[in-house]
Rosetta silent file (secondary structure, phi, psi, omega in degrees, C-alpha in Angstrom):
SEQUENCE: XXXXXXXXXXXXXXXXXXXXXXXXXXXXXXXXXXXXXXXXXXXXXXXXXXXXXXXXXXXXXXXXXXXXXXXXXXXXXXXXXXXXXXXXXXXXXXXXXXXXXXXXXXXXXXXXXXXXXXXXXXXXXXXXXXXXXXXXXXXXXXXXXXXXXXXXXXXXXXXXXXXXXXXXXXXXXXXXXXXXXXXXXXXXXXXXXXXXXXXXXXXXXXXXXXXXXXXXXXXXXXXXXXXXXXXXXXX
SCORE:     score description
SCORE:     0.000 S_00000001
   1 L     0.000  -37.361  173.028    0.000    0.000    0.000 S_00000001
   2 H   -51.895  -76.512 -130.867    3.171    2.424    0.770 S_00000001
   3 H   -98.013  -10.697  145.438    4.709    2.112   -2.574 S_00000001
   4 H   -68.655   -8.567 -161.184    1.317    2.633   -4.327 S_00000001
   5 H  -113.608  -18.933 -163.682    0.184    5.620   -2.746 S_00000001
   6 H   -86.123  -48.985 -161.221    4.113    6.641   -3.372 S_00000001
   7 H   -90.260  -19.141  169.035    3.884    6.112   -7.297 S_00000001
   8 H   -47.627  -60.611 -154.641    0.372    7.357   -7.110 S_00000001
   9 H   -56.074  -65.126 -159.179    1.787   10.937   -5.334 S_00000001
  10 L   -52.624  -21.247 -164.104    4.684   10.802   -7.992 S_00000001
  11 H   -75.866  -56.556 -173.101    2.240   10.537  -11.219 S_00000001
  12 H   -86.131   23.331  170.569    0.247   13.519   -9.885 S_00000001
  13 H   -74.720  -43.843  174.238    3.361   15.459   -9.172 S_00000001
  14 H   -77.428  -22.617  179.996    4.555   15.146  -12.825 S_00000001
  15 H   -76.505  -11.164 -163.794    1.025   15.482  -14.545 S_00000001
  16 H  -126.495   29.602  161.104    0.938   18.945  -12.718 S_00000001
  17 H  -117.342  -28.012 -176.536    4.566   20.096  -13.821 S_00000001
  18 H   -81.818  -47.417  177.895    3.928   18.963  -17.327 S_00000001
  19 H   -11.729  -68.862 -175.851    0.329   20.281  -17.832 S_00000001
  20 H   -56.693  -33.676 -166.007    1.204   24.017  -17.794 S_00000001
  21 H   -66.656  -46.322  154.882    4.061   23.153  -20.576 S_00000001
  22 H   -28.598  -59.975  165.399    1.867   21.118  -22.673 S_00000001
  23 L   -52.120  116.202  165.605   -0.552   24.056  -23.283 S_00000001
  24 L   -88.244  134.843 -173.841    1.333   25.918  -26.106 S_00000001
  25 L   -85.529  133.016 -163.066    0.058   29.692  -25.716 S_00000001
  26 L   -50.428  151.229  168.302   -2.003   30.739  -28.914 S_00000001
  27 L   -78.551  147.311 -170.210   -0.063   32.820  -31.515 S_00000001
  28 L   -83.753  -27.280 -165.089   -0.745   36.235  -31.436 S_00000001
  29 E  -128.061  118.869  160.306    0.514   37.239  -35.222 S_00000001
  30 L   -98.896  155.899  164.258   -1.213   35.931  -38.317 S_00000001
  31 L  -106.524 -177.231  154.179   -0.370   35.858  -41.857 S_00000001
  32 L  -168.947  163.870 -179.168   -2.797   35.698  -44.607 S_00000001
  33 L  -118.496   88.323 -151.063   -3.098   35.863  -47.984 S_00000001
  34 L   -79.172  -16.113  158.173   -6.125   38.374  -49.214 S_00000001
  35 L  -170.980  130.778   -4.045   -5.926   38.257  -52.904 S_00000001
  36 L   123.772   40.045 -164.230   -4.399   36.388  -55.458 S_00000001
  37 E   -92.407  111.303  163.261   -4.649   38.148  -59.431 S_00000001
  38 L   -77.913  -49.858  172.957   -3.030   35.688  -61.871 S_00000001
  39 L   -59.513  -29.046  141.016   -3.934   38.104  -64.649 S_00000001
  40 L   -56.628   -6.231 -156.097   -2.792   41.295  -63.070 S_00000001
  41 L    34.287   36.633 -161.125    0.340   39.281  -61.715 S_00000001
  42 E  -125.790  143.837  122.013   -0.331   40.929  -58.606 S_00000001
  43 E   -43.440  135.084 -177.383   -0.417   39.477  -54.491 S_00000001
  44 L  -118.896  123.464  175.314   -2.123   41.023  -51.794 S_00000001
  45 L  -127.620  140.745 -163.018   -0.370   39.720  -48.184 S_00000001
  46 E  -151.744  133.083  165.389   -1.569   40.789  -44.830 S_00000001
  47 L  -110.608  103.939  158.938   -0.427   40.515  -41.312 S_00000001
  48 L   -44.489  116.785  141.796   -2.639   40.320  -37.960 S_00000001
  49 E  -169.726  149.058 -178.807   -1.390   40.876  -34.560 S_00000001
  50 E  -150.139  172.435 -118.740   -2.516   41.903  -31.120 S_00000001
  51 L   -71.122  177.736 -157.993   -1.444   43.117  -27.967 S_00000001
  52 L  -143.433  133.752  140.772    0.528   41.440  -25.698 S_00000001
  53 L    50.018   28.276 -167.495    1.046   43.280  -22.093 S_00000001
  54 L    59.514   18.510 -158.372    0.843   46.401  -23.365 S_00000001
  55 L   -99.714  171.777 -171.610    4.077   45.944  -25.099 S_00000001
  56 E  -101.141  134.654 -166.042    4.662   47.513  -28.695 S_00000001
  57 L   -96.740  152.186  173.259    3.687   45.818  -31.187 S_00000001
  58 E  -148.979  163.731  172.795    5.934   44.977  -34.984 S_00000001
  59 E  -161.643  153.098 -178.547    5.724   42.850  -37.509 S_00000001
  60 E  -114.985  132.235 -176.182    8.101   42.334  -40.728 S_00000001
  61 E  -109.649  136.257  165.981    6.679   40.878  -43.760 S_00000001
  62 E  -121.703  142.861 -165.205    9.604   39.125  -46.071 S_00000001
  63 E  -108.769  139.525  177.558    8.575   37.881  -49.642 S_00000001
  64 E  -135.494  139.937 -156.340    9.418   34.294  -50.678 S_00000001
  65 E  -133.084  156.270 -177.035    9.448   32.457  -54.293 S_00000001
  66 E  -151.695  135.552  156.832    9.447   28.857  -55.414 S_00000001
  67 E  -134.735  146.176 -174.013    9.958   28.185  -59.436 S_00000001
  68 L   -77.834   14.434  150.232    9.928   25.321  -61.017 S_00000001
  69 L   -46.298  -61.474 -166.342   13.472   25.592  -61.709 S_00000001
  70 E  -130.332   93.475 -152.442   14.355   26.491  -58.347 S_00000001
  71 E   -79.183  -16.257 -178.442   11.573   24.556  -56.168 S_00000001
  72 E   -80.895  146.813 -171.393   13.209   25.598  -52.465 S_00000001
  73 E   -65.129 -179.027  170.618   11.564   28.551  -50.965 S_00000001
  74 E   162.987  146.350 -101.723   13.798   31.859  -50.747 S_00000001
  75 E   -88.826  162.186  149.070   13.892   34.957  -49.587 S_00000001
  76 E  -133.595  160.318  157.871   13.385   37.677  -52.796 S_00000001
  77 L  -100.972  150.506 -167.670   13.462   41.579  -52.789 S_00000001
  78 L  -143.018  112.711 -173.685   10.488   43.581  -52.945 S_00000001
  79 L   -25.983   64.451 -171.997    9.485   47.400  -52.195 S_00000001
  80 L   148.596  -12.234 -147.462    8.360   47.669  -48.856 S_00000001
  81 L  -101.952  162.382  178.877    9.202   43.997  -47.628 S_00000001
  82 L    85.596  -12.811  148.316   12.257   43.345  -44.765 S_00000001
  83 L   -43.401   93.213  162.108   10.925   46.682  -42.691 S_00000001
  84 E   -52.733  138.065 -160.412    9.900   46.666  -39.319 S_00000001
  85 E  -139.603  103.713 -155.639    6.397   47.902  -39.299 S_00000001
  86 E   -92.730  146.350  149.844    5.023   49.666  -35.939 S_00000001
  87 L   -54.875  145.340  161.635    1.620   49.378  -34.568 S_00000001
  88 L   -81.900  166.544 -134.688    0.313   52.685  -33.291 S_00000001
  89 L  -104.757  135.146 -168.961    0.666   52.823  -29.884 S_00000001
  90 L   141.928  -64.056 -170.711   -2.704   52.071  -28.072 S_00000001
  91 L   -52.953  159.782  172.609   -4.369   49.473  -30.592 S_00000001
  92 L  -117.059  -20.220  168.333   -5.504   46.341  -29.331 S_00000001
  93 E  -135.407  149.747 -162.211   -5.257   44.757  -32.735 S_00000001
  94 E  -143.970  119.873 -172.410   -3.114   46.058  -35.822 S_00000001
  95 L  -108.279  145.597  172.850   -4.050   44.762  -39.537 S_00000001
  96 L  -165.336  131.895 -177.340   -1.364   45.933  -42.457 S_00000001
  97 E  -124.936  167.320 -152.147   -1.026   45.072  -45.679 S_00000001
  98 L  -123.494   57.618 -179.900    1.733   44.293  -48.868 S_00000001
  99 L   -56.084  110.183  145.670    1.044   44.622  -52.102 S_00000001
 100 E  -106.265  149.836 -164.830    2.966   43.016  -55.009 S_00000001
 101 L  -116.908  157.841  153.641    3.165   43.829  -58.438 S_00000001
 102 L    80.919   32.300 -175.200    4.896   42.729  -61.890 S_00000001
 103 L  -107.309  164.327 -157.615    5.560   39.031  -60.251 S_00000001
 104 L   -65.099  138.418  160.163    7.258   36.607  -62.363 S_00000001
 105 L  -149.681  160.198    5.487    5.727   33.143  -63.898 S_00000001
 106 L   -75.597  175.326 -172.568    5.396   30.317  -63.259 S_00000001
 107 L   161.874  134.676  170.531    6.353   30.810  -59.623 S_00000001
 108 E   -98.087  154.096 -177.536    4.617   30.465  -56.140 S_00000001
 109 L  -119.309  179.811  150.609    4.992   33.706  -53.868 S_00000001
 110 L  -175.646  149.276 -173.571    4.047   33.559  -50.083 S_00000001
 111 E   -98.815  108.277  161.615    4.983   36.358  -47.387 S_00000001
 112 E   -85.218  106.813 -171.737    6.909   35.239  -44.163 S_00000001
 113 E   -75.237  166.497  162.648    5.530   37.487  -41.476 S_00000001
 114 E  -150.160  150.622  175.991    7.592   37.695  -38.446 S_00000001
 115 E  -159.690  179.900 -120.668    6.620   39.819  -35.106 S_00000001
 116 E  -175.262  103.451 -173.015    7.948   40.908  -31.974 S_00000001
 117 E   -99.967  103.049 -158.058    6.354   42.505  -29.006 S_00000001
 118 E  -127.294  153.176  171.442    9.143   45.074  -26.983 S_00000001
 119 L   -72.007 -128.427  178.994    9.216   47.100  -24.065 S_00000001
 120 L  -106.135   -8.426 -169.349    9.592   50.346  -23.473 S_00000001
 121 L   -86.028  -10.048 -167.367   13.839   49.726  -23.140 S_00000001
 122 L    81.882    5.530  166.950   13.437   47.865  -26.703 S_00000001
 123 L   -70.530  148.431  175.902   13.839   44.401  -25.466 S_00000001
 124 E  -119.524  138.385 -176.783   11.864   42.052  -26.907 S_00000001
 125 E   -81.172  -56.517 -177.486    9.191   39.910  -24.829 S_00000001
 126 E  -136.341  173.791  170.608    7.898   37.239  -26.952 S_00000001
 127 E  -168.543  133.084 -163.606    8.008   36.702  -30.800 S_00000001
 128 E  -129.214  169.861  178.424    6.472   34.504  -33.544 S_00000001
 129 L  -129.518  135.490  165.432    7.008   33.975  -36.941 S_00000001
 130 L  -141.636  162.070 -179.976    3.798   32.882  -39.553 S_00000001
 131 E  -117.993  136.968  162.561    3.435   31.837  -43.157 S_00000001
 132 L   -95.837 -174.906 -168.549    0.888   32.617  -45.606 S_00000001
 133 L   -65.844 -177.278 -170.536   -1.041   30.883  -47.806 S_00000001
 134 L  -109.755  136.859  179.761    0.875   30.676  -51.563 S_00000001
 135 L  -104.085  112.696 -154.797   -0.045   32.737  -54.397 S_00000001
 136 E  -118.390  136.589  171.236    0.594   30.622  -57.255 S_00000001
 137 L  -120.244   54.456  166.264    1.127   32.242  -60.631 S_00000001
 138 L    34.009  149.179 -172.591    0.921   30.294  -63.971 S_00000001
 139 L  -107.496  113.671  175.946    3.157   30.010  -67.125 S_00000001
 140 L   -74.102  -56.318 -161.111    0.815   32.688  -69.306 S_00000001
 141 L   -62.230 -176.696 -163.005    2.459   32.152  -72.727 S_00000001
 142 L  -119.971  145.676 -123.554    1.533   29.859  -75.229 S_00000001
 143 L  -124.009   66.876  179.788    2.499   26.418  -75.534 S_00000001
 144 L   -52.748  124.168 -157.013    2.844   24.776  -79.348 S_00000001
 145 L  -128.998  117.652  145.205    2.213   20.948  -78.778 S_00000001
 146 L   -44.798   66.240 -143.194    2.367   18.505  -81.891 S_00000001
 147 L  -101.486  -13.617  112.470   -0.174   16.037  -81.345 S_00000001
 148 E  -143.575 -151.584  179.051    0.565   14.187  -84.541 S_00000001
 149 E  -166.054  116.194  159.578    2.161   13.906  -88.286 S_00000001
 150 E  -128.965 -177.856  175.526    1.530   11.454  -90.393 S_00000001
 151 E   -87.845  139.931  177.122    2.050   10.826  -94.250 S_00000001
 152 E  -108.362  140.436 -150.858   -0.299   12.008  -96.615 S_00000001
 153 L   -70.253  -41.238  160.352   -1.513   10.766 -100.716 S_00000001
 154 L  -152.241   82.894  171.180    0.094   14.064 -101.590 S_00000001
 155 E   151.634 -135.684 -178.418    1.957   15.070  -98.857 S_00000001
 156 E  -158.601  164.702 -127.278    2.353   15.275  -95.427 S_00000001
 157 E  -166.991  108.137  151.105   -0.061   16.593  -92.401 S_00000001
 158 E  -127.190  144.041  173.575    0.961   17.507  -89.053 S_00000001
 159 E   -93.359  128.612  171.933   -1.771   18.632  -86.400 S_00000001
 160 E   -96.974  147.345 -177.471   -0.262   21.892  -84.024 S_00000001
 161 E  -164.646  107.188 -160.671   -2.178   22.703  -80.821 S_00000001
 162 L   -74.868   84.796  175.251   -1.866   25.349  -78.914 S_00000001
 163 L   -45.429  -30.372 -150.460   -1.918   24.344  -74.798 S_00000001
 164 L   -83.955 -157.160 -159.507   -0.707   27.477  -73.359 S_00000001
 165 L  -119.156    0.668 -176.559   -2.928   30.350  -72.047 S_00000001
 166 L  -138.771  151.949  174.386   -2.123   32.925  -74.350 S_00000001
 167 L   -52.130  138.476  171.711   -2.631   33.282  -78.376 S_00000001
 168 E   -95.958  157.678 -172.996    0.465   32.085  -80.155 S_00000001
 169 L  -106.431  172.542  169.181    1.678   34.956  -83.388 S_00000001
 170 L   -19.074  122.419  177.071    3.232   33.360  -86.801 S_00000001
 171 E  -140.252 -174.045 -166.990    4.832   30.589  -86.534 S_00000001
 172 E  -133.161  149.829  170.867    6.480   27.870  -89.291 S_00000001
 173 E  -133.222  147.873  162.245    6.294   23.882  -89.421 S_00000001
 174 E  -110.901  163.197 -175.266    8.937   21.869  -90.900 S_00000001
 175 E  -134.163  147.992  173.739    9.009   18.204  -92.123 S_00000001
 176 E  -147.989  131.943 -178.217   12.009   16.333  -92.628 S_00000001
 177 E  -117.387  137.923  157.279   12.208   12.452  -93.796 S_00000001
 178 L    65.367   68.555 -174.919   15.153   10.429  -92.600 S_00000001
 179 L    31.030   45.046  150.397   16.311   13.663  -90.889 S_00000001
 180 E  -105.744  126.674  165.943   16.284   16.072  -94.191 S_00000001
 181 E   -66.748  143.713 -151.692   14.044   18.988  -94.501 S_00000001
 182 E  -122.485  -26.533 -168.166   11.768   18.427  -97.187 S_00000001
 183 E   130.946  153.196 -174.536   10.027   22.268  -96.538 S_00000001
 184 E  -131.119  155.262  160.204    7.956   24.175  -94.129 S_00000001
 185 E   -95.938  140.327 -155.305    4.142   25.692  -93.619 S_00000001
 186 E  -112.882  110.500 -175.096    3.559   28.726  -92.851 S_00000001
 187 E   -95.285  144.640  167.811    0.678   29.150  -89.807 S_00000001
 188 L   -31.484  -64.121 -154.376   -0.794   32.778  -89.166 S_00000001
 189 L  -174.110  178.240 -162.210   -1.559   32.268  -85.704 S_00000001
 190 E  -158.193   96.774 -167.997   -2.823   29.813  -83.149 S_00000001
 191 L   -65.329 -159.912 -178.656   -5.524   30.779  -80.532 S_00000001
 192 L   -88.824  146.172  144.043   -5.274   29.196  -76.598 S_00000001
 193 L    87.342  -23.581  173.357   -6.851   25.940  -76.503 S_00000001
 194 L   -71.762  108.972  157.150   -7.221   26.024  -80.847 S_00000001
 195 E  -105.873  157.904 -173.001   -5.661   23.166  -83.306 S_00000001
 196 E  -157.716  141.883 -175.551   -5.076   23.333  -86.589 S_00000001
 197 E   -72.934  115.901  173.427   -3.769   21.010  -89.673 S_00000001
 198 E  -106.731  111.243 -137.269   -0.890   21.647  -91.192 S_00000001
 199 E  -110.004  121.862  164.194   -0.626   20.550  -94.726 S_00000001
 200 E  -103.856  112.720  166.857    3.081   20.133  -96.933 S_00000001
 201 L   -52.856  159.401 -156.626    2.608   18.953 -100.453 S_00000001
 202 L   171.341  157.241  142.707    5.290   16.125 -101.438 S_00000001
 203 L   -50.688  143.589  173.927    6.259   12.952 -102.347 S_00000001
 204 L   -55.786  170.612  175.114    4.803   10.307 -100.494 S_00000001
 205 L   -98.980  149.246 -160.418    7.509    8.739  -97.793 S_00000001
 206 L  -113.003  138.228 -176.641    8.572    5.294  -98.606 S_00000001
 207 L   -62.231  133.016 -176.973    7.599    2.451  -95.635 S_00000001
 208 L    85.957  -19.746 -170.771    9.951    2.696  -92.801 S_00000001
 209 L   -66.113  164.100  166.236   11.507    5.610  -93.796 S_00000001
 210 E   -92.175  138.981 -174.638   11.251    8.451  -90.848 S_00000001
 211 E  -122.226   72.075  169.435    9.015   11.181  -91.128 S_00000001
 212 E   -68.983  140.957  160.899    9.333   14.143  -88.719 S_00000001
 213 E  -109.822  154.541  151.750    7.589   17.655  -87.981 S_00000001
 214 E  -127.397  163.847 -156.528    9.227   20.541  -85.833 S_00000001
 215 E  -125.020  117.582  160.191    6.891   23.359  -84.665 S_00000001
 216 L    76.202   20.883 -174.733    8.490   27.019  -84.535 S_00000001
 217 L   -45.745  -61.289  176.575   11.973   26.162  -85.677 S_00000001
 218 L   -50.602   18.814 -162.826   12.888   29.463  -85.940 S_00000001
 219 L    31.561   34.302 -175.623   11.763   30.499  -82.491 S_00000001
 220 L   -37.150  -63.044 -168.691    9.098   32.853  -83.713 S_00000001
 221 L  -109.689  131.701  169.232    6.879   32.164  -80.585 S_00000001
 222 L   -79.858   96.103  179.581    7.863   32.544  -76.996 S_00000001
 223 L   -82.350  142.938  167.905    6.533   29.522  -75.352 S_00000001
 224 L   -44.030  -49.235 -150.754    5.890   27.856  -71.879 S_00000001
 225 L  -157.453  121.700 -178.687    7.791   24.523  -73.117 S_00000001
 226 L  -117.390   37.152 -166.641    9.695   24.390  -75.876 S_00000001
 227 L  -114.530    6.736  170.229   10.863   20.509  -75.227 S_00000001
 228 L  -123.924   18.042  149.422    7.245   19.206  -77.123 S_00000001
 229 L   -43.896  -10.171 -165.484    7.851   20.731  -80.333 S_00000001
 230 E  -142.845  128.855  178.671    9.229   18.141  -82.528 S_00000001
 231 E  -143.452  136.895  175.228    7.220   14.610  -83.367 S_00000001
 232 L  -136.843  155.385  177.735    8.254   11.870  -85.893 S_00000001
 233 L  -117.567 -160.302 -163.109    6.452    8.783  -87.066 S_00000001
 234 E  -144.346  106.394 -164.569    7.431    5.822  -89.261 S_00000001
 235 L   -78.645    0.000    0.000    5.827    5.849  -92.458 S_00000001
């Protein structure tokens, strides 16, 4: 009975040293992300925080980019961003907000707030750091896809199809059998989401020989992806 009533004591000794620790105290400073324009290229980012002890309130907003090139976040520069940013003195809660313009795609953005509650000597009492949500911004231009080329009774036929998100301008298709250019078509234009046949008169291709299109040789059109341009078949 001793050494239960011992480990009994001991249990509630420890449940009532960890308890207070356990409770993590709420954060104080939000981030958020209030709008989002992929067609304007523009981010709206906004940080929440309130009062602490009557202590002075700050909060720093830093801008951060992911591409898919370079997929780890990191830090970028931006007009306004890396600034300590004061609450007036008083408030019980203090809203502020970030605008960016002109941002780059594709590419995700998000704003790491950080904030800081100090006394009146400038010491700082507590301090948190939040992330906001990601403002993800699209590859706009437009995206010349082959989807196929075959041989034709007099000629040859490849269909172009434009994926991207923006109208493609003039562009050229070439054909080449057994990797020779045989001559290119010349297309106008190419709306988003719009295919279109592209016809070279010719000799027919002989079975087995190879029969390739390339899309845009000349780099005409600035495209999202220029690595699905070129398709060949087998006659």
């Amino acid at each position: 009975m001793i050494r239960r009533r011992r480990i009994s004591g001991l249990c509630v000794a420890l449940f009532c040293l960890l308890a207070p620790g356990a409770q993590a105290a709420a954060p104080l400073g939000k981030a958020a992300l209030v709008s989002c324009d992929r067609a304007a290229r523009e981010a709206v980012f906004e940080g929440r925080v309130t009062a602490y002890r009557k202590l002075r309130m700050q909060m720093r907003f830093t801008l951060q980019a992911s591409t898919p090139d370079e997929p780890k976040w990191r830090a970028i520069d931006a007009p306004g961003f890396g600034e300590w940013i004061s609450a007036p003195a008083g408030v019980v809660r203090y809203t502020y907000d970030k605008t960016v313009q002109e941002l780059f795609a594709p590419a995700g953005y998000r704003a790491v707030l950080n904030f800081r509650w100090r006394d009146a000597r400038g010491r700082t009492i507590r301090a948190e750091r939040a992330v906001s949500p990601v403002c993800r911004q699209p590859d706009s231009r437009p995206d010349l896809v082959l989807r196929s080329v075959r041989p034709d009774p007099a000629g040859y036929v490849a269909v172009v199809v434009n994926r991207g998100k923006r109208a493609a301008g003039p562009f050229d298709v070439s054909f080449l059998r057994d990797g020779m250019v045989v001559g290119s078509a010349s297309v106008f234009g190419l709306a988003p989401g719009q295919a279109v046949d592209v016809f070279l008169p010719g000799p027919r291709c002989t079975p087995g020989e190879r029969l390739e299109a390339l899309v845009d040789p000349g780099a005409a059109v600035d495209e999202a992806n220029e690595e699905n341009d070129a398709l060949a078949v087998t006659c």
